[in-house]
Structure formats: C-alpha cells, structure tokens
C-alpha positions in Angstrom: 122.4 102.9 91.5 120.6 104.2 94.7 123.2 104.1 97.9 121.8 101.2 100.4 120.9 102.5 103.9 121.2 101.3 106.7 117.9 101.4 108.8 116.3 99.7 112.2 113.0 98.8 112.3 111.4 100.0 115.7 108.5 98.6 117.3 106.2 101.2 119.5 103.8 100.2 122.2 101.3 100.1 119.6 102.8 97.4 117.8 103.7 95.3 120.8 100.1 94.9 121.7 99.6 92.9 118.7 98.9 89.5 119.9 98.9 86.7 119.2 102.3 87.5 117.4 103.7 90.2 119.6 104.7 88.3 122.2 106.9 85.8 120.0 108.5 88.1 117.3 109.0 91.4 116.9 106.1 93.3 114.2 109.4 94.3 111.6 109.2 90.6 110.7 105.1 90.2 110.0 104.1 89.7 106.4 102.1 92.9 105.9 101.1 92.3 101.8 103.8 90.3 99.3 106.8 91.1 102.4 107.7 91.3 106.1 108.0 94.8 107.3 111.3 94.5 107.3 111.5 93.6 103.7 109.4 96.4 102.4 111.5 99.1 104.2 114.7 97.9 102.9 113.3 97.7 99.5 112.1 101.1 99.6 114.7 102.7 101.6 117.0 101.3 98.5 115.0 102.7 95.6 115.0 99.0 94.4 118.3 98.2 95.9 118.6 96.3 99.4 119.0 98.6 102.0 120.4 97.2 104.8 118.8 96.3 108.4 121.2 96.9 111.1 118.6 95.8 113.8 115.4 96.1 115.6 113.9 97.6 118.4 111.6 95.8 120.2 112.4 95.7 123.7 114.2 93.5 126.2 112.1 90.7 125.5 113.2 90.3 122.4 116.9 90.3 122.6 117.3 86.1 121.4 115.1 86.8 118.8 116.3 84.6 116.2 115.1 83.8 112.7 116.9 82.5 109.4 118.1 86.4 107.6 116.1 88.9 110.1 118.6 91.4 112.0 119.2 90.9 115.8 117.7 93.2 118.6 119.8 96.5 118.7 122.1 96.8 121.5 124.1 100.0 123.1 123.4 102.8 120.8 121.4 103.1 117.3 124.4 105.6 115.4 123.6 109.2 114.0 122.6 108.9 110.2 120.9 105.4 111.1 117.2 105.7 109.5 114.9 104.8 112.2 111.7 103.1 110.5 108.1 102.5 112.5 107.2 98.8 111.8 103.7 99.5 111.6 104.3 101.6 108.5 103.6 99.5 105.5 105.4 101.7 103.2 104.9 101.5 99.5 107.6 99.4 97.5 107.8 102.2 95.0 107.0 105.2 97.5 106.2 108.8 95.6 107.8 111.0 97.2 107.1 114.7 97.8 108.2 117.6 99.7 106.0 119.1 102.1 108.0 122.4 101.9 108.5 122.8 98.5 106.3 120.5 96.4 108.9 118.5 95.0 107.3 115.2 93.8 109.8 112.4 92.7 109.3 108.9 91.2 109.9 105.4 93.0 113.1 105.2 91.5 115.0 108.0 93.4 117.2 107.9 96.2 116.3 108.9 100.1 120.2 110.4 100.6 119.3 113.9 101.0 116.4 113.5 103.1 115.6 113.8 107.2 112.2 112.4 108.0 109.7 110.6 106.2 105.8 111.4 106.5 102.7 109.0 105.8 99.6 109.9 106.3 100.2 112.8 108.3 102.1 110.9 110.2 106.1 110.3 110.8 106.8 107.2 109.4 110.7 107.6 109.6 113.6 109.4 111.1 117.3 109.3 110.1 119.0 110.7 113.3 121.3 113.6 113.8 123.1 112.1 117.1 123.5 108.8 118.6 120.5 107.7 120.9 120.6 104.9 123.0 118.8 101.9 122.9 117.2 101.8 125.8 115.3 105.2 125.0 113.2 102.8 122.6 112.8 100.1 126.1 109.4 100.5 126.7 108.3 101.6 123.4 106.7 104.7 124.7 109.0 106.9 122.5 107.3 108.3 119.6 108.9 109.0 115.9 107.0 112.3 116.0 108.9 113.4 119.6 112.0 112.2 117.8 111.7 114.6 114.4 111.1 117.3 116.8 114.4 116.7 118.8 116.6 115.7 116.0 115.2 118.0 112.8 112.9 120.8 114.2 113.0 122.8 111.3 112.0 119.5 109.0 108.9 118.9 107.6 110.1 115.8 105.9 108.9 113.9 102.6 105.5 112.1 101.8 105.8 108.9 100.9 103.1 106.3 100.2 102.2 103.8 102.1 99.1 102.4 105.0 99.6 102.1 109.2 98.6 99.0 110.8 96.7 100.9 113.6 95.2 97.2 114.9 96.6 93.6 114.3 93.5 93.1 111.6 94.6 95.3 109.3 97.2 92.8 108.2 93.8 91.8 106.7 91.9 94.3 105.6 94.9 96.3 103.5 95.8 92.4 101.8 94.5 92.9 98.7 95.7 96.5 97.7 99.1 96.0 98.7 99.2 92.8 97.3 97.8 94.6 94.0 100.4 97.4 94.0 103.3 94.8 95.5 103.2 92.1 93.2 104.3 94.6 89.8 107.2 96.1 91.6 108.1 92.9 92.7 108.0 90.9 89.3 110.0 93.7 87.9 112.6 93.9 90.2 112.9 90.1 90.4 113.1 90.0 86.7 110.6 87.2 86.6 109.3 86.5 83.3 105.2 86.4 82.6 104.3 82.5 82.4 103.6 82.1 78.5 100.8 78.7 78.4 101.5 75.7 75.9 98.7 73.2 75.0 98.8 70.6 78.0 100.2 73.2 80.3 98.4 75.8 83.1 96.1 77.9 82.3 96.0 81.6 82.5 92.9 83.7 82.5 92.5 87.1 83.1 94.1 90.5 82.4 97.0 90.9 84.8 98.8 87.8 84.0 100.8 85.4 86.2 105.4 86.2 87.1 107.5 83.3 87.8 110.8 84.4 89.4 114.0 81.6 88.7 113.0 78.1 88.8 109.5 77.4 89.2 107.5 74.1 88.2 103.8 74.4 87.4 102.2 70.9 86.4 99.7 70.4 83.7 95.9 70.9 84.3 96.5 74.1 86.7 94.9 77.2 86.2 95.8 81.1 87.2 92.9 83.3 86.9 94.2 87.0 86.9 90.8 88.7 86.6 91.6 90.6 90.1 94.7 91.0 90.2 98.4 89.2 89.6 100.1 86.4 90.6 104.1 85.7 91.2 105.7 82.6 92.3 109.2 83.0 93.6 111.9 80.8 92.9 111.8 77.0 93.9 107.6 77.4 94.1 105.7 74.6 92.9 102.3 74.4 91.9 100.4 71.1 91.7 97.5 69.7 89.4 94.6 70.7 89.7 95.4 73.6 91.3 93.1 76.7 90.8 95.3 80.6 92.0 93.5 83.4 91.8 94.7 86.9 92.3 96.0 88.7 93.6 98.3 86.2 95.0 101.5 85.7 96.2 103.2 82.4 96.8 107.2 82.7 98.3 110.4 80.7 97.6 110.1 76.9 98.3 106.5 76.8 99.1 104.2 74.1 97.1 100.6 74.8 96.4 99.7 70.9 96.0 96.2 71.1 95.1 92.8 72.9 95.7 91.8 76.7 95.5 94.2 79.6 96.4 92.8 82.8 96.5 94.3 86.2 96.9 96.7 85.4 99.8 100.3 86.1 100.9 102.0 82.8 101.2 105.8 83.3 102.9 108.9 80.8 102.3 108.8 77.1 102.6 105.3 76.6 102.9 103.0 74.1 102.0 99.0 74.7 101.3 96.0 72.7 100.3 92.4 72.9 100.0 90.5 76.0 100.1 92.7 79.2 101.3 91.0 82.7 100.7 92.7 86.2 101.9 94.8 84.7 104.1 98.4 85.3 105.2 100.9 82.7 106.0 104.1 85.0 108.1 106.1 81.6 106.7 107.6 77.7 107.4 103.6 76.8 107.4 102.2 74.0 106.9 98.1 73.4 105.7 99.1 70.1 103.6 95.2 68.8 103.7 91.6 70.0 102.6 89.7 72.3 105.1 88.7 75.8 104.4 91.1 78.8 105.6 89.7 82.4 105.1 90.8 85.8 106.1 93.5 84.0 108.9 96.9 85.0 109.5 99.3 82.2 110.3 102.7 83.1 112.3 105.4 80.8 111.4 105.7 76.9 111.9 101.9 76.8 112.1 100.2 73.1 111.5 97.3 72.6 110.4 95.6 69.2 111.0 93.8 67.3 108.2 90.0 69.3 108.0 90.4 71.9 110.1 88.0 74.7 109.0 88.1 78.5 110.0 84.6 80.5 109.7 85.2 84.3 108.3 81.8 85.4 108.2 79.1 85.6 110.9 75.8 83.7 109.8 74.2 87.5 110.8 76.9 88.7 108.2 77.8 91.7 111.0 81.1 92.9 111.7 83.2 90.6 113.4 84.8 91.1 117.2 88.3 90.2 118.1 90.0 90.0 121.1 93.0 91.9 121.8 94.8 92.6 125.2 92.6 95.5 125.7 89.3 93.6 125.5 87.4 92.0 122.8 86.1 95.0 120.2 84.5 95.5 117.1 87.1 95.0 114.0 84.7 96.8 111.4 85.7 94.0 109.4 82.8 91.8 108.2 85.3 89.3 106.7 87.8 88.0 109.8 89.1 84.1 110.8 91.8 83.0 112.8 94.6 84.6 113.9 96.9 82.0 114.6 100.2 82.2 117.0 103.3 81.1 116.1 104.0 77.3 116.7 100.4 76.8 116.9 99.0 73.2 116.1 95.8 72.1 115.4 94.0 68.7 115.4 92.3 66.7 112.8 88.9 68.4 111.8 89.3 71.3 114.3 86.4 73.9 113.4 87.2 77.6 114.5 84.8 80.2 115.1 84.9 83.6 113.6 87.5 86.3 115.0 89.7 83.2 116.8 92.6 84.0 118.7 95.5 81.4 118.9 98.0 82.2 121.6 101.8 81.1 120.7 102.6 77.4 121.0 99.1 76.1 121.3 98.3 73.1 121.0 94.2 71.9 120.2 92.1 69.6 119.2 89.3 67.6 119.2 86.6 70.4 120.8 85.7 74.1 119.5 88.0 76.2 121.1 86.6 79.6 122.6 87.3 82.9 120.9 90.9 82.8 122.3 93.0 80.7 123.6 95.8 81.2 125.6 99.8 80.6 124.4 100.8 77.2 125.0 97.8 75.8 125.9 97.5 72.3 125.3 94.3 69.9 125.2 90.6 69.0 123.7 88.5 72.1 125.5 88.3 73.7 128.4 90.1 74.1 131.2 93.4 73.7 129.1 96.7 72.2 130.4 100.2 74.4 129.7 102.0 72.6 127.6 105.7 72.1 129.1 108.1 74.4 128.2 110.9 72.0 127.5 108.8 69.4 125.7 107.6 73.0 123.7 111.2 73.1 122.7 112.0 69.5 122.2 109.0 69.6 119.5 110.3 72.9 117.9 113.8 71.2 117.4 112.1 68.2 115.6 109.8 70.5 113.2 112.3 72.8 112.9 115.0 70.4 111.8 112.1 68.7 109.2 112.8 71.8 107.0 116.6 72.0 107.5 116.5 74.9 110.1 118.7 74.3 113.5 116.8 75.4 116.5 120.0 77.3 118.2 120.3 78.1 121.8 119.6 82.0 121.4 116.6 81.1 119.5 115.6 78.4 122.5 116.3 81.0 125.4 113.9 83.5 123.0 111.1 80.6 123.3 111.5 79.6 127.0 111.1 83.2 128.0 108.2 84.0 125.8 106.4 80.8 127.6 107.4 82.7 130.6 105.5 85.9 129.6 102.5 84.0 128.2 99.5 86.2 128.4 96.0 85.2 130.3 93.0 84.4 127.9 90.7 85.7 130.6 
C-alpha cells in the first residue's frame, strides 16, 4: 500500500484572479473534471490511497474559509517534507511518471516517497520542501513553485507527471470532457463500483463505455444512459429519475438526484439536484437547478439556485469565439462554446435568460431583466443600476439554505462571508 502524504494545496496570483469564484473560496476546492483540486491531488499523491491535506494557501482572506471536509487556511509554518501542490495543476488521477534525468517511466500505481519535485508540462507542478517556510512567504501569492525547486532542490530536475494547467478560469471548461474521459475509469475502479447490468423494465444503456454505480444508487425504470462518448458513474446515494436521458461522459456525485430531462457530459458535485436540459456544465456542489431551462457550458459555485426557466446561451448566433470578462478586462476565451459562470450563492429568478460568456459575482441576486455580461457580487435587483444586497440579510439567507440540506452555517464560515462582501469586486 502507497504511504499517504501529507500535502497543501497553494494558490498563486494566477489562480486568485479567477473570479467569479476566487473571491469566495480558495481554487484547491474548484471541481476541475470528476473532483475538486484538492481531491485529485490527494488521490494522486496516494497512488490510489488518500493522501492527506494538511491545508491551503490562499492568502489572508481566506483564513475562515470553511466548507464540510476541505482543510483550513495554513497558519505559522508549512513543515519540511510537506508536498506543496499548485491548485491550478489538474494532475492526472493515475499520473505516469518519469524521470527527467534518467528516463525512468513508472505506472499510476507507484508511490511519490522518493521523489523531490514534480513537473507538468514543463512546468513545476509540485515541491516537497527541504526546510520549513513560512506561511506568509505564500501571502501575496507572488511566490512561484519554480523559485521554490530552485531554493530547496537545485540539483532536481524532478518527475513528469500527467496532467493540464488552468491558465484562465474557462479552462474548467474547455479540459471537461478529457478529464472527465480519463477520471471516470480510475474512479469506478478505485470506488469498486460495479457496471450497471439492465433488466427488462429497467434503464437503458447504450453505448460502448458503459455506466458505474458506486454503493447505493436508485435508477427508476424508463431512464436511459447513452455511453457512446464516453462513461458515466453515479456515486453512492445518486438518484436518477424517469425519463431521464445521461449521456457521457458524465459524472453525477453522492446525494445528488437527476429528476428528469437531458444530462450531458457534465461534472455534477454532492447534494445536488438537476433538471431539464444541462450540457458541459460543472456544478462545484450543494446546487440546485430543480426545473426545465437550458444550462450549457456554465460553471456553478456552490449553493447556486436556479429559478424555474432560466436559460443560459453558449453559442454566439455568429458562432465566433466567445469573450469573458475577468478582472483584467473582458478578452477573447478562444472558446466557441462558453455560458455562465456563476458565483457562489448566486440566485436567479424565474425565466432569467443569460447571454453568452455571463459573469455572476458571489451572492447575487437577479431577476426579472437580462443582466449585462457581469454582474457584480451581491448585487441584488431586476436590471440596472443594482442595489447591494445587505450583508447580514446575505447571511440570514445562507443559514436558512444552508440548514435546508443539513449543513450549520458556523461563525468562522459567517466571518469568511461578511468579509468577502467586504472585498466585493466592481463590475465596471
């Protein structure tokens, strides 16, 4: 069995300009494929084995960050022989790995214990340090992992492992579908879930990469699963209703209930619930899009709500690339594909219609009107100009939703909110 190690999951500057989720959580705990950042790490970091997650780095501002199993912000000093992992690296669950200075190539299956630094893409993706280093060193997030292989292992050159970089908040996007390809194998065989075998009366399965059910899952009758791109897995305590059509590659996470319409080739986190038409989209987790209404290519942070008919467009009517704004300006995603990024705690109203490459800002609250291209955090009305939603009513409404799926809204977590509707960003 591989030794767990212990890592922390560091976010650079990079990844703290990815709004709309930066400014509420910290990027180790994004869904990037099948599994937060975090998750992936510690899953290959323990050759199949949970490695543990001693903390993040994310900066100041995210010391109350709270969130049902994710680690707390690091404080004092990250200890020597701590792996320090870049969050942006969406490292493969079953990396290869190969030394760069002697060609060694080993499966997924081996262990990390002799090794220094960790390399994708020409790039350091990890560094397990030779001396204590204080936490504020990572403050600002200026510190690079390639200024700290030089300091701690000068004469490393490290080990390739596979993986992708989230260079820009899309990619979370654009690299779904392979990672949810290559995730959802590992996954099913780790998990020991068991391939779902069709009776008469029951779901149907069509396609060649077939469908994994992990524990205790309940499909009814008249559902189908159509594997002709890729898998699907449902994770224990999923539940898929009639009528139901999944298409992969999918994934759907523990406690989350498709209840009816067409699911196709998204990430869906814990304790959701979706409906209607979903396509390439990510749900971070604790979602909820219970009616009909077309989401494509979206990313929803957590405790999202969608109202009844609201409808994202992912493709410009001149079928160009899409733009997105970011803190740096609004610019040209490459992607041709691209909907709504939406904030965590973001609520929409019934039959909201979103334009392509929407940003939601954190704690937003709209309705009736189609917003602009972004809208700022914890704004609150039906178009523009948009009121600020209170903080402390924020909070009061958190609590209630919060306490809807059994989760107690505690007073770190509360201080983490009030500050971040203190450090809400400008849409201008």
């Amino acid at each position: 069995m591989a030794r767990a190690l212990r890592f922390v999951s560091y976010d650079d500057a990079q990844a703290r300009s990815f709004e709309p989720f930066a400014l509420s959580r910290p990027w180790s705990e994004m869904r990037v494929g099948a599994l937060l950042q975090r998750e992936r790490w510690a899953f290959a970091l323990g050759g199949g084995q949970a490695a543990s997650a001693a903390a993040f780095l994310a900066g100041p501002d995210m010391r109350h960050f709270r969130e049902s199993d994710a680690p707390r912000s690091a404080s004092g000093i990250v200890r020597a022989g701590t792996w320090v992992v870049n969050s942006r690296c969406a490292v493969a669950l079953n990396p290869r790995r190969e030394s760069q200075s002697a060609g060694r190539v080993a499966g997924g299956t081996g262990t990390f214990d002799d090794a220094e630094l960790l390399r994708c893409e020409d790039r350091v993706a990890a560094v397990r340090l030779a001396v204590d280093v204080a936490v504020t060193d990572f403050a600002d997030g200026t510190l690079t992992l390639e200024s700290l292989a030089r300091a701690h292992h000068p004469r490393r050159k490290g080990l390739v492992i596979d993986g992708h970089w989230c260079d820009e908040v899309w990619d979370v996007i654009r690299l779904l579908s392979p990672l949810l390809s290559a995730d959802i194998p590992v996954l099913a065989q780790t998990l020991n879930a068991l391939p779902l075998s069709p009776s008469p009366g029951s779901a149907a399965v069509i396609g060649p990469f077939g469908v994994w059910c992990e524990g205790a899952v309940h499909i009814e009758p008249y559902t189908v699963f159509d594997t002709s791109n890729g898998p699907v897995l449902l994770r224990d305590g999923a539940s898929v209703g009639a009528f139901t059509r999944v298409s992969g590659p999918c994934y759907v996470g523990q406690r989350s209930t498709l209840v009816s319409g067409r699911i196709n080739g998204s990430a869906i986190g814990d304790v959701c619930k979706v409906n209607g038409e979903v396509s390439a989209t990510v749900f971070v987790g604790h979602a909820n899009k219970g009616h009909d209404g077309f989401v494509g290519h979206s990313v929803l942070g957590r405790w999202v709500n969608l109202g009844a008919g609201t409808t994202t467009s992912n493709l410009k009517n001149t079928y160009g690339t899409v733009a997105l704004w970011t803190p740096e300006g609004v610019r040209d995603t490459g992607l041709q594909f691209l909907g709504t990024l939406f904030g965590d705690h973001v609520k929409t109203g019934i039959g909201l219609r979103l334009t392509t490459g929407c940003v939601l800002g954190a704690g937003a609250n709209v309705f009736d009107q189609m917003p602009p291209k972004v809208v700022a955090p914890f704004a609150w009305g039906g178009g523009e100009p948009y009121a600020t939603y209170d903080a402390q009513k924020f909070v009061g409404t958190a609590a209630r939703v919060m306490s809807r799926r059994d989760i107690v809204l505690d007073e770190p977590m509360q201080r983490h909110l009030l500050r971040v509707h203190a450090r809400r960003w400008n849409a201008g």
